[in-house]
N, C-alpha and C positions, 0 to 999 in steps of 0.2 A: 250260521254258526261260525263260519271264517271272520265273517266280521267282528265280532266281538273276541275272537281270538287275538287275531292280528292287534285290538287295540289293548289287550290284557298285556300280549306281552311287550309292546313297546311302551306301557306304562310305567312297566314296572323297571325302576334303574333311570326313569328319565325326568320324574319330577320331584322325589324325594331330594333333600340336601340336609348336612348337617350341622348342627349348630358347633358352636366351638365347646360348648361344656362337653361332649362327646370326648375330646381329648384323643388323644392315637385309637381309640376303640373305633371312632368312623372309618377305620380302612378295614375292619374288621364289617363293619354293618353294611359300608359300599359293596364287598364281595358278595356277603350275604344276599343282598338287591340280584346283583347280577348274576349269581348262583341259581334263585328262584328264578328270574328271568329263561336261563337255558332251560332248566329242568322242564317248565310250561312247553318249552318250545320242542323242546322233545318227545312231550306229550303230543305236542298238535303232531308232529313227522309220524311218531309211528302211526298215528291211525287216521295218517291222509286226509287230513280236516279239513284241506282244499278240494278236494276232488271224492271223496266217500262222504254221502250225506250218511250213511250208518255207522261212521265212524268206525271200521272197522270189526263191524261186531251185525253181521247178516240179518238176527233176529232181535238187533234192538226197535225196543217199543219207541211211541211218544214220547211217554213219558221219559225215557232215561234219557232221549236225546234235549229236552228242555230241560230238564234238572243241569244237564252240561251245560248246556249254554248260561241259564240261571245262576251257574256256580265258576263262568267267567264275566259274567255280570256283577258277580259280587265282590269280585279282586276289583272292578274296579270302582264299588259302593266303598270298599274299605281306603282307594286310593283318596276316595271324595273326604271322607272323615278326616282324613290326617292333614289334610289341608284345614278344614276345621280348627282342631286342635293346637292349630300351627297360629292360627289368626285369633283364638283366643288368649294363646299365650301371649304374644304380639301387643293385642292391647294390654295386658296386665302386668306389662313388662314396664319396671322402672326404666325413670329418662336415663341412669348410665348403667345398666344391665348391657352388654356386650351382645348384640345378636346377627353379628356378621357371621358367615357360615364357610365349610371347609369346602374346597373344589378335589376335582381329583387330582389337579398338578398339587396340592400339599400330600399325597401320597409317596408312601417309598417307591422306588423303581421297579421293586418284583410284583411290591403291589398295583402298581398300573399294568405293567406289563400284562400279569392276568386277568388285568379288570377288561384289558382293552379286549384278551383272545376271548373271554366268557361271553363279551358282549356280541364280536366279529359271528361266533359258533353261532348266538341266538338268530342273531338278522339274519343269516343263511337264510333260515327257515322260515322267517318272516313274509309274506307276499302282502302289500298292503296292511286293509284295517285303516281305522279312520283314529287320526290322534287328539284327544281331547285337545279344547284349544286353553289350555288354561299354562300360565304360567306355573314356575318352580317353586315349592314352597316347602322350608326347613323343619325340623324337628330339634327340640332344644334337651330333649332328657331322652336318654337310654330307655327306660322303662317302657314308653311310649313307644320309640320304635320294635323292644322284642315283644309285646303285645303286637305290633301290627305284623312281622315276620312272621312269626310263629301262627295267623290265623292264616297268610299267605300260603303259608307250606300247608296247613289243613286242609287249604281249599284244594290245593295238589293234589294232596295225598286221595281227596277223596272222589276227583274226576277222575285220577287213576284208576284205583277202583273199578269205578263205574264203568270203564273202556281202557282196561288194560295195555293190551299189545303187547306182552311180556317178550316175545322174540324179536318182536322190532325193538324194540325200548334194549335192551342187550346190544344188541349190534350198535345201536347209533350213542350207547352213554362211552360201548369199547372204540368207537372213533372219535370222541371227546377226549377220554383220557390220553389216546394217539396222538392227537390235536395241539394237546396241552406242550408235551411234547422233553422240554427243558426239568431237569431233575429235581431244580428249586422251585421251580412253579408247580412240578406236582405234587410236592408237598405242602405246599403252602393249599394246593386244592383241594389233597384231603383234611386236611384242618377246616377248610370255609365251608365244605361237606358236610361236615358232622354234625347231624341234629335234623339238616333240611332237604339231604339227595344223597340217602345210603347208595342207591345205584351207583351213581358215579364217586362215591367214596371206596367203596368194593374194588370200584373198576381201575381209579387211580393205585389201590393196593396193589393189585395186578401187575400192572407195568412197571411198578418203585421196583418189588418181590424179585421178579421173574419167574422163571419156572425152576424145579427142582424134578432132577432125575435120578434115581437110585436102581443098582442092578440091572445094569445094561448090559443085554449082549444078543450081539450082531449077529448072525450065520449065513444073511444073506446080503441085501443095501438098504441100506436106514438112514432117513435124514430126521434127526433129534434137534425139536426146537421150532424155532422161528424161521421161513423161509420166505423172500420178497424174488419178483423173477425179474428177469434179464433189465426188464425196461422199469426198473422201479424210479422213483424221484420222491424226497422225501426227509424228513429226518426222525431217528432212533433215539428214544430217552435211554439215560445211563443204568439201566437196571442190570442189572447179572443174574447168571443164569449157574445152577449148580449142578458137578455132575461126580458122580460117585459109581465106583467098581463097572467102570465100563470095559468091556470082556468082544474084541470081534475076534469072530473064528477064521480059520484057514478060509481064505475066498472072497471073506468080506469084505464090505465097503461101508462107511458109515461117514457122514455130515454132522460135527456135532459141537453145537455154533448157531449162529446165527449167518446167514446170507442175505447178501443186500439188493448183489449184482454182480454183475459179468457174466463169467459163463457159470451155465447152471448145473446142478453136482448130478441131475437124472442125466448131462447130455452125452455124456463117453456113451 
């Protein structure tokens, strides 16, 4: 099973390219790439795909466990087609039809920028896996590539399913969106999100939002919010935090804020 993991998700984002008719929308489809890429990869983390042959789920059968496998098999049956597609258009391409393709340096800045942290987050999780030996091969119409996206995220959507991990899967989309980090980049994430990894569109909501507190009040010591300790290292997206009829009483003590470091507000 790791084997064919490991080669699903370093396929995906690594031999797609796009043609120039794509126009500024390739920075749009290259996220996309790299979007599905994390999401897979965060599938394989929460249900220990290296080390759990039941994939995190005690009582799974045979059968569920080869449907997995079967159904990262076929990410990359779908990778093999597009290279197809790619080589019959190729021959029926008139001699001055233009079919040099876009790299990621014709990207904007934010958009690399993300492309590169989307990709960084995925290989974390990568160990191995065997990478097809085939060269890079383009896509010349839109069309094409959101048929092949859109079956990619199906095939997600439906290994999830099959070996959820909903508590793991929480915790490691809320250390992506963490990850992510810069205010512009997390918007730009929830946008590449929409459609193919509610998880982590959810999650980037979260951190843009912040929290909201209403009717507060103190009588004893309250730390309200976010708090990192002594030894933290790290960086904080610009989100804000709201706080409304906060009320502490004779005695109290209240944190309300976020804390990063130094010293910590339990130590008096």
């Amino acid at each position: 099973m790791a084997d064919p993991f490991g080669t699903a998700v370093g396929a995906i984002g690594l031999y797609i390219q796009f043609g120039r008719h794509f126009g500024r929308d390739f920075q749009t489809d290259q996220l996309a790439l790299s979007c599905a890429r994390l999401r897979l990869s965060r599938w394989g983390e929460s249900i220990d795909i290296y080390n759990d042959p039941k994939l995190d789920k005690p009582d799974a059968t045979a059968t569920e466990i080869q449907l997995a496998k079967d159904t990262l098999l076929q990410i990359l049956v779908l990778f093999a087609s597009t290279k197809g597609i790619s080589s019959e258009y190729k021959m029926a391409a008139k001699a001055c039809e233009d079919l040099s393709t876009f790299t990621t340096g014709d990207m904007d800045s934010i958009s690399i920028a993300l492309d590169n942290k989307l990709k960084a987050l995925a290989r974390r999780r990568q160990k191995g896996g065997r990478f097809l030996k085939l060269t890079s091969w383009a896509l010349y119409h839109r069309s094409k590539f959101e048929d092949f996206i859109e079956k990619i995220v199906l095939l997600i959507d439906n290994i999830e399913k099959l070996f959820p991990a909903s508590e793991a899967q929480l915790t490691l989309v809320r250390q992506e969106a963490s990850a992510v980090g810069d205010i512009q980049l997390l918007k730009l994430t929830e946008n590449t999100a929409k459609g193919g990894d509610s998880l982590l569109q959810h999650a980037v909501q979260q951190v843009c939002t912040g929290h909201q507190y209403l009717k507060i009040i103190v009588r004893g010591q309250a730390q309200i919010g976010d708090a990192y300790s002594s030894n933290w290292k790290g960086s904080v997206a610009g989100a804000c935090h709201r706080y409304e009829n906060v009320e502490v009483k004779e005695g109290g003590k209240a944190l309300i804020g976020n804390m990063y470091g130094g010293k910590d507000f339990w130590g008096d």
